[in-house]
N, C-alpha and C positions, 0 to 999 in steps of 0.2 A: 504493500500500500504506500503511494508516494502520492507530492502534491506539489504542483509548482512552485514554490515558497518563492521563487525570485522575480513574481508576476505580482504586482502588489494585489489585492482584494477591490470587488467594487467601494463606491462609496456608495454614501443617502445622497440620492440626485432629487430629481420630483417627483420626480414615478413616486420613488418609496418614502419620500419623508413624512407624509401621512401614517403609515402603518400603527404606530400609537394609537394615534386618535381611531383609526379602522377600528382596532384592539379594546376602545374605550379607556384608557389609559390615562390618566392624569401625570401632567410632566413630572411628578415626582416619584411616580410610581416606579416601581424596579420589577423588568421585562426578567422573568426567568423562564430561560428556553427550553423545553423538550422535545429536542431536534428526531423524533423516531417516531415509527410505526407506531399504534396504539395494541398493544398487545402483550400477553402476561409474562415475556421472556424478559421484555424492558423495565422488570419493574418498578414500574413510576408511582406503584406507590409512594416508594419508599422518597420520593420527591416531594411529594402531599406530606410525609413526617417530615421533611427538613424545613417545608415550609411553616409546618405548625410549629414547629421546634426555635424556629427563630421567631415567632410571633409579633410579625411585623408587617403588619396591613397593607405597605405599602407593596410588598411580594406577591405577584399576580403570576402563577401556573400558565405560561401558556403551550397547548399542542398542537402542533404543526404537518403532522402528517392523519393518512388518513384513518379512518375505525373502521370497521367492520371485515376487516381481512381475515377473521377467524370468529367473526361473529360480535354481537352488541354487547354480551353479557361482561365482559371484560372493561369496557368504559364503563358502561353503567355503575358498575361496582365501584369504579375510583370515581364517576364524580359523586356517587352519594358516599360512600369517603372522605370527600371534598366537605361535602355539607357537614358532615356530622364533627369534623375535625375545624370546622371553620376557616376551610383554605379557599381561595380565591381560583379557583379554576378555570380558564380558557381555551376554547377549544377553535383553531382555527386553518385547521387541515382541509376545509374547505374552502380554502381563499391561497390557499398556495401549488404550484404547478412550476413544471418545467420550464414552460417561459411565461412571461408576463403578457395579460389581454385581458381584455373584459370579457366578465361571462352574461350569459342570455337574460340575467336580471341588471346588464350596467355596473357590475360592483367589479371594480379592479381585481385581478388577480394577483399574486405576487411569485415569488421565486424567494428560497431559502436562505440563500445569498440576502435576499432584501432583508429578511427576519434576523439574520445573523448580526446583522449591521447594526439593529437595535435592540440588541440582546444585552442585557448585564451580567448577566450570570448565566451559565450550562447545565444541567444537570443529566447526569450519563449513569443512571444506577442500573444496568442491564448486569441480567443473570447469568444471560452467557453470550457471547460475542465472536464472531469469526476473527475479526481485529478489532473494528469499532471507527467506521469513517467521520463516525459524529467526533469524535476525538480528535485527531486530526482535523476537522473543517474550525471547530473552535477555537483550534490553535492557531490557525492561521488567518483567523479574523479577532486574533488576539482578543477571547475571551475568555475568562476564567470557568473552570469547568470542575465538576465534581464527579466524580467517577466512583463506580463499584470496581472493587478486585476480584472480575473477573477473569478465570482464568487465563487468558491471553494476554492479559494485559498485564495481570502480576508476572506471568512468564518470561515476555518479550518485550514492553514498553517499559513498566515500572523503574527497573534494571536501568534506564538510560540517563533517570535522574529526573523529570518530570515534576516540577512542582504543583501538586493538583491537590487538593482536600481528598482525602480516600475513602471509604466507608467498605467494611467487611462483613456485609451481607445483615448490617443495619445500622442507624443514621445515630450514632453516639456523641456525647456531649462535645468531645473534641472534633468531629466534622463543624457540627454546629458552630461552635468558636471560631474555626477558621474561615468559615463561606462569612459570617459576620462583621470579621476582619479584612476579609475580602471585598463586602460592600459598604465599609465605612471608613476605608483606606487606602485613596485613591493612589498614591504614592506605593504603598506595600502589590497593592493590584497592578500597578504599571510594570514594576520591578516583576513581579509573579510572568506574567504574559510574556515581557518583553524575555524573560527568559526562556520560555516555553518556544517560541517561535523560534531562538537561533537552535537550542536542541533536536525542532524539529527540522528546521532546515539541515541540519547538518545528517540525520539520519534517517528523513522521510523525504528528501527533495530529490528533485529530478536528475540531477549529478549521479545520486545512488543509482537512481536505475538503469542510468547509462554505463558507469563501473559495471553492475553487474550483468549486463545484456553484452557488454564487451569480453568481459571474463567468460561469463555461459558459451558465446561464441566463438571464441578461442579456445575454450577446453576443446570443443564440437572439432572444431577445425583440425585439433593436434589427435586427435583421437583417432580421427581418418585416415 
């Protein structure tokens, strides 16, 4: 899994500097992203805990992809979740697509790219993961992201020094502390990301895969 890290990201142009507001969003409200499928492998419960765990109103759940890919009963259950936990959930997997256009009611479309851009915080508590793209696209829209250790990620990512709030299969007082520290420290958060982005550039960017598509094809070649 690579990313062109040396391609800067879009920005909020006009298309997307609405999104908030689409969102219902008050300027001060803090955009927390759930950049995935709606479904129980992702467990986003455990997103709805960090959200009540920091209890702070201002933290609005949003999801971004689509439901019913394995059926309703799985959303349904987190957003009354939601209610009973008193989280602030959003659901907006219907207003994002591939590319951007209006759909047959007039209501702009958007692309995740757009939603990236005005995202505060990540949250990635998935159960189990092939690697984990949402991982990688966070980072290189330099935003702070919280992660489960999943096994791929403890295995393969962790290992490279990643600075991320962790949680180990539930959302403990020191996650807690840290995503809090992470949205009321702008300075601690810049430092966080902007390190996040050279570790990935140096081990998910496109250079890699050219090293090793070179290497692959040189063994190939000597083997002949």
């Amino acid at each position: 899994n690579v990313l062109n890290f040396d391609r800067p990201p879009p920005s909020i142009d006009d298309y997307n500097a609405d999104i908030r507001q689409e969102l219902g969003l008050d300027e001060k409200d803090i955009l927390v992203l759930q950049p995935t499928r709606v479904v129980p492998r992702k467990g986003i419960e455990h997103a709805i805990t960090l959200l009540r765990r920091l209890n702070d109103p201002r933290c609005k759940l949003i999801l971004s992809h689509s439901v019913g890919d394995e059926g309703m009963e799985y959303f349904n259950r987190l957003m009354q979740l939601a209610r009973d936990e008193g989280v602030d959930v959003r659901y907006f997997g219907d207003r994002i697509n591939d590319k951007r256009h209006l759909d047959d009611l007039g209501r702009k479309i958007y692309t995740l790219d757009d939603l990236y851009l005005h995202a505060d915080l990540v949250t990635y508590p998935s159960l189990y993961e092939g690697f984990g793209n949402a991982f990688l696209e966070a980072i290189y829209f330099r935003k702070p992201i919280m992660v489960n250790r999943y096994s791929v990620f403890a295995r393969d990512i962790e290992p490279k020094g990643f600075r991320v709030p962790t949680m180990d299969g539930f959302v403990d007082r020191q996650v807690v502390d840290e995503v809090r520290r992470i949205l009321d420290d702008p300075q601690y958060r810049k430092e966080m990301v902007d390190h996040n982005f050279a570790l990935a550039k140096e081990y998910y960017g496109y250079p890699v895969l050219r090293y090793g598509l070179r290497t692959l094809l040189g063994n190939i070649v000597h083997a002949m």
